[in-house]
N, C-alpha and C positions, 0 to 999 in steps of 0.2 A: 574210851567212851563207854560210859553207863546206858543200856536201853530199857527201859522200862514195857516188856509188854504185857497190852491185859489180855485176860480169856475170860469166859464166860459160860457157865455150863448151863446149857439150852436141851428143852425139853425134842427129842426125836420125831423131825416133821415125816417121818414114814410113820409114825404113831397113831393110835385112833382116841384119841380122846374121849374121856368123861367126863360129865360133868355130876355133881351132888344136889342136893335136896335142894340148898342154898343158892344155886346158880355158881357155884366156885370149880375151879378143873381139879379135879381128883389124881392128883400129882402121880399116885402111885401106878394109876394106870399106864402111864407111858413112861419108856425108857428114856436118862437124858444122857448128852455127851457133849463134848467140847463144841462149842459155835466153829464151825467151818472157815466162817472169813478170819476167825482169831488165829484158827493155824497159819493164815498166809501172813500173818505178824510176825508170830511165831518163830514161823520159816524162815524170813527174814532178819528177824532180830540174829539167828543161830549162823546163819548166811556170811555178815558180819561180823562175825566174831570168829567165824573160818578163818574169814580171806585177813584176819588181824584189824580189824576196824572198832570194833568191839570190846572191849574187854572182861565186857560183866553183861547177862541178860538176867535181868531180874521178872520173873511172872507173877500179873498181881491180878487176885480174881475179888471181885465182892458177890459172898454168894455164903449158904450156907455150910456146915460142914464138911456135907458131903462131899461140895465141889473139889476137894482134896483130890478125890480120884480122876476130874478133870484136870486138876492141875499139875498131877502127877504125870498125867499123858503130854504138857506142855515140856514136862523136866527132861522126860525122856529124848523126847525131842531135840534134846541140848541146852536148857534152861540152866542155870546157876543157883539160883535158890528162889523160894517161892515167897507170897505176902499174901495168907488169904484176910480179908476187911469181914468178919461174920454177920451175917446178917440173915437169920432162918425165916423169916418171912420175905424171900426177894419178891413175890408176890405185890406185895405194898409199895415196893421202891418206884419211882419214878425215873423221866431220866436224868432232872436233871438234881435228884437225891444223890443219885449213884457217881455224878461228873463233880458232885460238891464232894466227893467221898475218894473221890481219883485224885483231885485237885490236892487235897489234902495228904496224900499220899506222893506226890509229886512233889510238895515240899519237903515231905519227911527223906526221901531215897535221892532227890534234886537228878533226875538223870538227864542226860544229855540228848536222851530221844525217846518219844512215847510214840510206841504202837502201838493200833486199837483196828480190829477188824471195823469195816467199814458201816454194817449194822449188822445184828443177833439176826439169826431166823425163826426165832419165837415173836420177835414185838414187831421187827423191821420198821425198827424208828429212823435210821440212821440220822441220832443228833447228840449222842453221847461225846464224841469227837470234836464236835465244834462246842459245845459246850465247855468239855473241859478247856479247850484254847482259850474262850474267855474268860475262862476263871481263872486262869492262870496268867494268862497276857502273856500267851506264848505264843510263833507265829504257827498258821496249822495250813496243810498239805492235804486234800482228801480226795478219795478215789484212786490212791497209788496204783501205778501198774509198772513203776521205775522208780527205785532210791536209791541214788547216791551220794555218797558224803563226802566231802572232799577234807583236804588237808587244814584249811583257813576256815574252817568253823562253821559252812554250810552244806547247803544239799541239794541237789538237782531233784527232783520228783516229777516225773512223767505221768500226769492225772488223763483218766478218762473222761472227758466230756461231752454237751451232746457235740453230734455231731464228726467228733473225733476225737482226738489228743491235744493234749496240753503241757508245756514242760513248763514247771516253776522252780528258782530258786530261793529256798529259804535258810535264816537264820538258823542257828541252832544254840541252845536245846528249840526243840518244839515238837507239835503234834500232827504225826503221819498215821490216815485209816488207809486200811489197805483193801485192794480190791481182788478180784479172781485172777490178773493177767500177771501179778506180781512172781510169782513162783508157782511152782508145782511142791506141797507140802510131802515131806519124805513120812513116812510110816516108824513106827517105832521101834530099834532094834530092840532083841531080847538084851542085849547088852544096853543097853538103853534104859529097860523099863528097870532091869536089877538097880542100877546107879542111879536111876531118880527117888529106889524106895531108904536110900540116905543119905540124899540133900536137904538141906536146910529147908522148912517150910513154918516161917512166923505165923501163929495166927491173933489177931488183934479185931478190934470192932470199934464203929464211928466213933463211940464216945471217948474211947482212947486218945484218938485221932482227934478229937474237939470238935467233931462233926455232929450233926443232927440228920438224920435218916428219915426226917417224919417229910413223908411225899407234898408236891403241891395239887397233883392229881389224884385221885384216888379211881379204880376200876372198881365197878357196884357189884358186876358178872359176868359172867359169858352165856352163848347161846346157842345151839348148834343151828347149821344150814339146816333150810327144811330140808324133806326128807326129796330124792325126785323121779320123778315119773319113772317106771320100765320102758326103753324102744322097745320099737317095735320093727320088723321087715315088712317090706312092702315089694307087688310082685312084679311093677311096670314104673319106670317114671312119669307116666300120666296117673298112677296113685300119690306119687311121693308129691307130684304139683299141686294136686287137690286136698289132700290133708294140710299141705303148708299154708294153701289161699282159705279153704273152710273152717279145718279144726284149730290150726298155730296160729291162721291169721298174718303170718309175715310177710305174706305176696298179696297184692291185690291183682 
C-alpha cells in the first residue's frame, strides 16, 4: 500500500502578526512550521508502514521553497520520499486551487490512501479534503480518530461527529482527514532528522502537473482586531454590578 500524505507549512498561531502598507501579512514577521493536524497524518501514514500495512509513505506539500524544511520534518518522521508542488505565492491559492493541485498529483503517484490533516491552523477552512474526494471520485472518511485497513481493500475509520462517534467503512484508494484523537505525533529522532537530509525530495510546479493555480477566490487583505480596553479591579461586588448595568450595559 502507497499512502500519500500532505503537509502544509503554516504560519505560527503563538505569532504576533503584521501587517504592511497594503493591507497584506508581512510574512517575515512570524515564524512558520508544519500544520499540526498534518502530523497526525503523518503519524499515521508511518504507523502503517510499522505495523507492515504500508509500504511507501510519500509527503506531498504545495507550498513555496522554503516549505522543504517543513517537509523535511515530515521525512524525519519516517516519510519515504518527498513531492514539493512550488508555488511562492501560497498567499493567492485558494482551496479549491490547492485540491485541483493535489488531485493532480494523486494521479500522478495513484496511491492507495491520501491523508490530509483535517484543516491548516492559518485558514481553518477545513474543505481541502473533501474537495479533493471530488475531484478525484474517490470515497472520503473525514475527522479520523480510527483507521483501519484491512486485507480486502477497505478501511474502518472511526470519525468524530457531533454528538459523538462514528465508525465508517470505505473503499480504498480514498480520502482520510485526520483529527486530534488519531494518534499522539512522535517528535523527531536526531537519527531521524540526519536520514531525512538524504531522501528523495522532487520539486515540480502546477504547470508541470497540467494544473492552473489561478484562485476562484481572491483575499483583498487583512486587518487586525481593534485594539481593547485595559480592565480594571473593582473593590466590592456592588461595584462590579454597577459598571456591568451603567458603564458595559449587559445587566439591566
Amino acid at each position: 500500500m502507497k499512502i500519500l500524505a500532505t503537509v502544509k507549512r503554516v504560519f505560527d498561531t503563538d505569532g504576533k502578526p503584521k501587517l504592511t502598507a497594503d493591507a497584506k501579512l508581512d510574512a517575515s514577521s512570524i515564524d512558520c512550521k508544519l500544520n499540526p493536524f498534518d502530523e497526525y497524518g503523518v503519524e499515521e501514514a508511518v504507523r502503517l508502514q510499522e505495523k507492515g500495512i504500508a509500504t511507501e509513505v510519500v509527503i506531498c506539500c504545495v507550498g513555496p521553497e522554503e516549505a522543504q524544511k517543513e517537509m523535511r520534518t515530515a521525512l524525519a518522521m519516517g516519510g519515504d520520499r518527498g513531492l514539493l508542488v512550488k508555488v511562492d505565492d501560497t498567499e493567492s491559492l485558494d482551496t479549491l486551487a490547492i485540491a485541483k493541485i493535489l488531485a493532480a498529483v494523486v494521479k500522478k503517484e495513484k496511491p492507495d490512501l491520501v491523508i490530509l490533516g483535517k484543516l491548516s491552523t492559518d485558514s481553518e477552512n477545513n474543505q481541502v479534503g473533501q474537495m479533493l474526494a471530488e475531484l478525484t471520485g474517490l470515497p472520503q472518511a473525514t475527522f479520523a480518530f480510527k483507521l483501519t485497513p484491512d486485507a480486502g481493500g477497505w478501511a474502518i475509520v472511526g470519525r468524530e461527529v457531533d454528538g459523538g462517534t462514528s465508525d465508517v467503512k470505505v473503499k480504498l484508494p480514498a480520502v482520510v482527514t485526520a483529527d486530534l484523537r488519531l494518534n499522539e505525533p512522535r517528535y523527531a529522532s536526531l537519527p531521524g532528522i540526519m536520514k531525512a537530509k538524504k531522501k528523495p525530495l522532487e520539486i515540480t510546479t502546477p504547470e508541470a502537473l497540467g494544473v492552473s493555480a489561478k484562485p476562484a477566490i481572491v483575499g483583498l487583505g487583512y486587518e487586525l482586531p481593534p485594539a481593547r480596553k485595559a480592565g480594571i479591579k473593582v473593590a466590592s461586588v456592588a461595584e462590579l454590578v454597577d459598571k456591568l448595568k451603567n458603564e458595559a450595559k449587559v445587566i439591566s
